[in-house]
N, C-alpha and C positions, 0 to 999 in steps of 0.2 A: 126454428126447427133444427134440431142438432144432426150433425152431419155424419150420413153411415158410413158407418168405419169398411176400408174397403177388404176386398174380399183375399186373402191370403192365394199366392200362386200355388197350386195343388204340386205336388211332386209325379214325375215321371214315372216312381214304379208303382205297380198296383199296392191297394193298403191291404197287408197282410200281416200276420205276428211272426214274430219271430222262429218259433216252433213250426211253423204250417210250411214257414221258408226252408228250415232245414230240413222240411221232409220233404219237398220238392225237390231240393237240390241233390238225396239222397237217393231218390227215386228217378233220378237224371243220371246219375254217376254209376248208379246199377245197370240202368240202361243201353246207356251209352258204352259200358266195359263189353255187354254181351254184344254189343253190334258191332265194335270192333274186333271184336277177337272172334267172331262165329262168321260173320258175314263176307262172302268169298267176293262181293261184288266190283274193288277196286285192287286189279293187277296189276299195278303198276311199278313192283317190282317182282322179280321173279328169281325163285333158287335155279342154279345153286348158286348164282352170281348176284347175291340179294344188292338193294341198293338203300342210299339215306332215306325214300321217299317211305321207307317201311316204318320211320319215327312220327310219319304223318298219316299215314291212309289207311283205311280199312281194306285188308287183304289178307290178314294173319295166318289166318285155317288153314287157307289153303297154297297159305306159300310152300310147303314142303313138299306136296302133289304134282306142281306144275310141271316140272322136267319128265315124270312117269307119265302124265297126264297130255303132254305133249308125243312124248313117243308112242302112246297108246292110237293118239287120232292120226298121226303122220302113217302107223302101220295099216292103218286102211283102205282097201281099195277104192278108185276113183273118188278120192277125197278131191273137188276140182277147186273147191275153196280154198281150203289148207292150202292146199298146191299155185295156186293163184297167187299165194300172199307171201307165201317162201320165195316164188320167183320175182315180185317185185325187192321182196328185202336182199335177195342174192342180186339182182341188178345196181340198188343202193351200195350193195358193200363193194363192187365189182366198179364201181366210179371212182373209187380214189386210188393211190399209186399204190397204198400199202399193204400186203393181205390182213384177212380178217378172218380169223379161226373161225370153223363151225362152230365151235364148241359154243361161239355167243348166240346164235338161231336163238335158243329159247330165252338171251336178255332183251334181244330185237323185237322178238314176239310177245314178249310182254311191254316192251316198250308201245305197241303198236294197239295190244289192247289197253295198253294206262292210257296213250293219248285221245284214242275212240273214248273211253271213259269219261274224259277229264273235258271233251268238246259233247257232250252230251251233259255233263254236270254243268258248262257253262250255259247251255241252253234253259237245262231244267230250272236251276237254282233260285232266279228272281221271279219264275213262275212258281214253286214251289212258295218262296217267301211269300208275296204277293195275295196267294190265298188264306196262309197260316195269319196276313193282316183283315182277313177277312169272314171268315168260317172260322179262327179257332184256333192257335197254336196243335194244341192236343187232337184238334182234329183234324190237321194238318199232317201233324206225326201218327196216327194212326192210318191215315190212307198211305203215307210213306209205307208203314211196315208191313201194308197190304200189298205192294207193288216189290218188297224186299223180297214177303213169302212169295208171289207167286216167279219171282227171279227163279229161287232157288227149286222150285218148282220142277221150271227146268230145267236145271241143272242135274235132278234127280233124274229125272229122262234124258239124258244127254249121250245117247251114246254114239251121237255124230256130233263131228264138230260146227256144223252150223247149229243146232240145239242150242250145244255147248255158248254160240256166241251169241246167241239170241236170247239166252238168260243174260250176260250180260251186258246187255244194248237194253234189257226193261232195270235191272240195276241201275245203270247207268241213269235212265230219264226218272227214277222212282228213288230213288235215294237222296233222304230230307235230315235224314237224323242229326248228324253233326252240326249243319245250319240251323236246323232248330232247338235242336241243344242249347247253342250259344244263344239263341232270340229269346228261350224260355229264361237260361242263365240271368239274361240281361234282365227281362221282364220283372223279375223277384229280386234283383240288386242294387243297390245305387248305385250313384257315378264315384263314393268314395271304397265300396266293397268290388266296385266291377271287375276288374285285376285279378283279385284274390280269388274271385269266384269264376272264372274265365280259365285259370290255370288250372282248372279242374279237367277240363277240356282233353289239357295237352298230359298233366298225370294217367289220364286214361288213356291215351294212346302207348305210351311208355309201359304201363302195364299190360296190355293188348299185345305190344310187339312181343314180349318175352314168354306170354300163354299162350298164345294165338298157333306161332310155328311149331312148339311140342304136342299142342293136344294134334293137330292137324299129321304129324308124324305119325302118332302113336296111330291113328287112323287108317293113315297110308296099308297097314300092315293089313285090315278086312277087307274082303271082297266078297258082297253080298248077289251081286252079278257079272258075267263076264260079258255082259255087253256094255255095263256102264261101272268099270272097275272102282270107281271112286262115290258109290251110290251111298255108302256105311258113313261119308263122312256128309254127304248132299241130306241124307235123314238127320244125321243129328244136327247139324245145322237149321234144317226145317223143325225137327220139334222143339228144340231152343227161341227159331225166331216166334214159333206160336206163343212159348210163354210166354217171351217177352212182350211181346204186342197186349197177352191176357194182361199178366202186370203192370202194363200202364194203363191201360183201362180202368183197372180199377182202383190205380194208387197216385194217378197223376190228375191233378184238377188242371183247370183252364188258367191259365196264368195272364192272356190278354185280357183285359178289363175292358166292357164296354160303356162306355159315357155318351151320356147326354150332352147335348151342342153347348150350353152352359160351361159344364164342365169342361167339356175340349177347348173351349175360349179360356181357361181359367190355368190350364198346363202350365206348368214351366217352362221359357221358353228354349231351342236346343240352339246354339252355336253349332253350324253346319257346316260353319268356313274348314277348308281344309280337306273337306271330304274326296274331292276328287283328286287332289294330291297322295291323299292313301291309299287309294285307289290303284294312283299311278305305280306306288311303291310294291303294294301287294303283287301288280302284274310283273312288274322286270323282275321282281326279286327273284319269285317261284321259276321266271325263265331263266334266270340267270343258274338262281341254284338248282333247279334241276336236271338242269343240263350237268352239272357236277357231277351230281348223287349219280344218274343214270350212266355218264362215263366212270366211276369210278372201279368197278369192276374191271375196266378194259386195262386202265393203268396200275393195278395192283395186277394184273395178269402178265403185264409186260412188264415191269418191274422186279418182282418177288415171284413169280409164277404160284400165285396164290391161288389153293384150293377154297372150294367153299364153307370147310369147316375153317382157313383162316379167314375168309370173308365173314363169316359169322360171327369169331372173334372181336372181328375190328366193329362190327356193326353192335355186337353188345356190349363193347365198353362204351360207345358213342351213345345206347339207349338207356344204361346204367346211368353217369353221368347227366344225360338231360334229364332223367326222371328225379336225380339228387336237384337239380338246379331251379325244374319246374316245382318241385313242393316244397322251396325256401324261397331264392332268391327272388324267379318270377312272379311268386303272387306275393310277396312283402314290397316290392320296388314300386317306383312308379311306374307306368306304362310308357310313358316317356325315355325313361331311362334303360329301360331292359330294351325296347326296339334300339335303341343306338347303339346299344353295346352290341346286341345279336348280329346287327348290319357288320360293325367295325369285325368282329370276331369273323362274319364270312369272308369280307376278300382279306383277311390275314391269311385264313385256310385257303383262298386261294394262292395267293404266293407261296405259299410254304409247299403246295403240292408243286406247283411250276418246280422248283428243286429240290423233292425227293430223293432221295437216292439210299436210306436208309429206314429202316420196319421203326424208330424211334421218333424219325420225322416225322413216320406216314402215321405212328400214335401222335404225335403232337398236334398234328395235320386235325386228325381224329375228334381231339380234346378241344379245338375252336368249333367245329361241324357239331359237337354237340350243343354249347352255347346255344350255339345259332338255331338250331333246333328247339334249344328249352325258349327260345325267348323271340323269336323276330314273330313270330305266324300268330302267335297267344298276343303278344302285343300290340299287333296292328288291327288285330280285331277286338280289343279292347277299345280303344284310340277311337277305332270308327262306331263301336256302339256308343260313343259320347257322344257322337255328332248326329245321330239319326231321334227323331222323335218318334213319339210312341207309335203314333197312327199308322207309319208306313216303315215301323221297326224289321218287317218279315221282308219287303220287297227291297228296302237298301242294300240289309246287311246280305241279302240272295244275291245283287249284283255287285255287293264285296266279293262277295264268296266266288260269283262267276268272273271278276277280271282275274283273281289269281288260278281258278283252273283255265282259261284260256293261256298263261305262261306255261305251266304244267304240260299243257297241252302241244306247243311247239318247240319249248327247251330244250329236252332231249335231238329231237334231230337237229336244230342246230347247233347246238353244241357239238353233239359225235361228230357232225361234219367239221367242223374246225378242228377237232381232236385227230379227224384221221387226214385231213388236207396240210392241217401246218404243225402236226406235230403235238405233245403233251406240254411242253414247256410255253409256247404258243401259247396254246389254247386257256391254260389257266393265268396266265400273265393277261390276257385279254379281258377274260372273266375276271379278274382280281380289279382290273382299271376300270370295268362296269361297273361293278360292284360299289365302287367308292364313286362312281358320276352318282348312281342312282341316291346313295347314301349322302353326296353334296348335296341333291337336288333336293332331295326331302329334309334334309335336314332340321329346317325352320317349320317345317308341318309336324314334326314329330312332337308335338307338346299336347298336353291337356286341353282341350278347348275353353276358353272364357265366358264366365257368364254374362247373358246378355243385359246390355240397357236396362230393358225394363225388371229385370229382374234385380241388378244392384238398387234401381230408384227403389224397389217395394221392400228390401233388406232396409234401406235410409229411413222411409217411413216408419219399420219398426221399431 
């Protein structure tokens, strides 16, 4: 009796064509630009004193608002909240020897809503995956955009400032899209396209930054109520995010594949080693740097006494720059290669800020922070979508996603606290020497993962 020829390992992405793939991937990148640049949910930096984290997050719209939109709720009476939170951040700044301008209130206060944010995204995140591995990518991002609209909601009613926070604390717990961006990304790509198609990610954010603060200006100027002066930009936000939601409905298919116990026995199998290493990278790093990003404003203010239209400057050659480096360099390289350059390019920009003393440095300074931008965050969520299998692709990369906002989440205050305890030259000479432990330590994680055992033995066979 002749012996059955065994059964070929199935590959990890689902079987689609080629064509069905670039329209997914088209209908991801439409997506994903309108929810970056319309979606007011992550403020985690704020004008006029913008910061790096604006190359990463969705906040765009309504970054030009904040400073109006902060003096509007501070002018109300018995605001006991506002007022609650001003007095804790004025006792914060009132603990170090140095003063500390009003004039930053609204960098602190948005520092304070990014971290509420970004400790709410750690919570949501590998719930949110978790169920997209289970119900449905597509149906996963549609109850996402269900929790977006009813954010903004209200936001549209916002004309106190607990409203105002309480749209973003349901933001906060209901915001899937960029994780599952990246899950769908993954789903339709291989491990040799993952890169190239992952870079699309961060293209959109690039583009987002530089739409996002003008349409949200030009905004700024109607006022549709004077009880909720920023209601003209809260509508069109809201009718935007209904299309969008309509538009994937009906343009976005389900990209999880479900299989039979056969088939699940029959996978590819995933090299997983390594995963909690990237992990570990994702978390220091985003602590590390964004404590930078969100001090930077403080040291271009004591330096240069820079306004926010030169804060702007410096932040759009740094997003100009990543968006050139993110649609060459990063999705042509390896994954490998662009996380190590991104790492080494940040504590460069750390030391280089430690001794600033010139607007040529603080560009040069600039010019590595973008790197770092185009390449470390797209890279190690490349690196880690190698390591995760299909099955529980929505719940890993969710608690990828949530170790680096938990750094997000505490970097800021401790950073500014080193910045305002020991000084500018301190603090990033300290940052620059993390920066390169965390960069030794991962070092040898940062590679492609190896195919396993059994899958070189069934390559042999062929």
């Amino acid at each position: 009796m002749p012996k059955s020829k065994s059964k070929p390992a199935m590959a990890s992405t689902p079987d689609i064509s080629a064509a069905l793939r670039k329209s997914i991937l088209t209908t991801l990148f439409i997506s994903l630009l309108l929810d970056l640049v319309l979606s007011p949910d992550l403020l985690s930096a704020v004008a006029p004193h913008v910061n790096l984290r604006a190359l990463q997050l969705s906040f765009t719209l309504i970054l030009p608002l904040f400073p109006r939109l902060l003096d509007f709720y501070r002018s109300q009476p018995d605001n006991a909240l506002l007022d609650s939170i001003f007095a804790y951040l004025n006792a914060f700044k009132s603990a170090f020897h140095r003063p500390i301008s009003s004039r930053f209130d609204v960098v602190l206060l948005g520092g304070a809503l990014g971290s509420l944010f970004s400790v709410l995204q750690a919570i949501a995140s590998p719930i949110i995956g978790a169920l997209s591995d289970r119900y449905g990518r597509r149906t996963a991002l549609l109850y996402s955009m269900a929790g977006n609209i009813a954010s903004v909601v209200l936001w549209v009613s916002a004309s106190t400032f607990p409203v105002f926070l309480a749209s973003r604390v349901v933001g906060g717990l209901s915001e899937g899209n960029v994780q599952l961006a990246i899950a769908i990304a993954t789903d339709v790509s291989t491990p040799e396209t993952r890169g190239h198609t992952l870079a699309l990610v961060g293209v959109a954010f690039s583009i987002a930054f530089t739409l996002g603060p003008m349409m949200g200006a030009w905004f700024s100027n109607m006022t549709l109520s004077l009880e909720n002066p920023f209601m003209a930009t809260a509508i069109f936000s809201l009718g935007l995010l209904v299309a969008e939601t309509v538009f994937l409905w009906l343009k976005l298919p389900e990209t999880r594949k479900t299989r039979t116990e056969e088939e699940k026995a029959s996978l590819k199998k995933v090299d997983g080693r390594g995963l909690g290493l990237l992990k570990f990278t994702h978390l220091f790093f985003l602590l590390i740097f964004s404590g930078m990003e969100f001090s930077l404003p403080f040291m271009t203010f004591d330096l240069f006494n820079y306004s926010s239209a030169q804060n702007g400057r410096v932040l759009g050659f740094i997003g100009l720059l990543a968006s050139i480096l993110q649609g060459g360099f990063s999705r042509r390289a390896k994954a490998s290669m662009v996380a190590k350059i991104g790492l080494i390019s940040s504590a460069t920009s750390f030391f280089l800020l430690a001794k600033t003393n010139s607007q040529g440095m603080l560009y040069l300074s600039a010019a590595f922070l973008a790197v770092t931008s185009a390449c470390v965050v797209t890279a190690l969520n490349t690196l880690a979508s190698l390591r995760v299998g299909e099955e529980n692709r929505g719940r890993e990369m969710g608690e990828f996603r949530s170790a680096g906002q938990i750094g997000r989440a505490i970097g800021p205050v401790l950073f500014c606290s080193l910045y305002w305890w020991a000084g500018r030259d301190v603090a990033y000479l300290i940052g620059g020497i993390g920066m390169l432990v965390v960069t030794a330590v991962a070092w040898r994680g940062l590679v492609e993962p190896t195919e396993s055992k059994e899958v070189l033995e069934e390559k042999k066979k062929k």
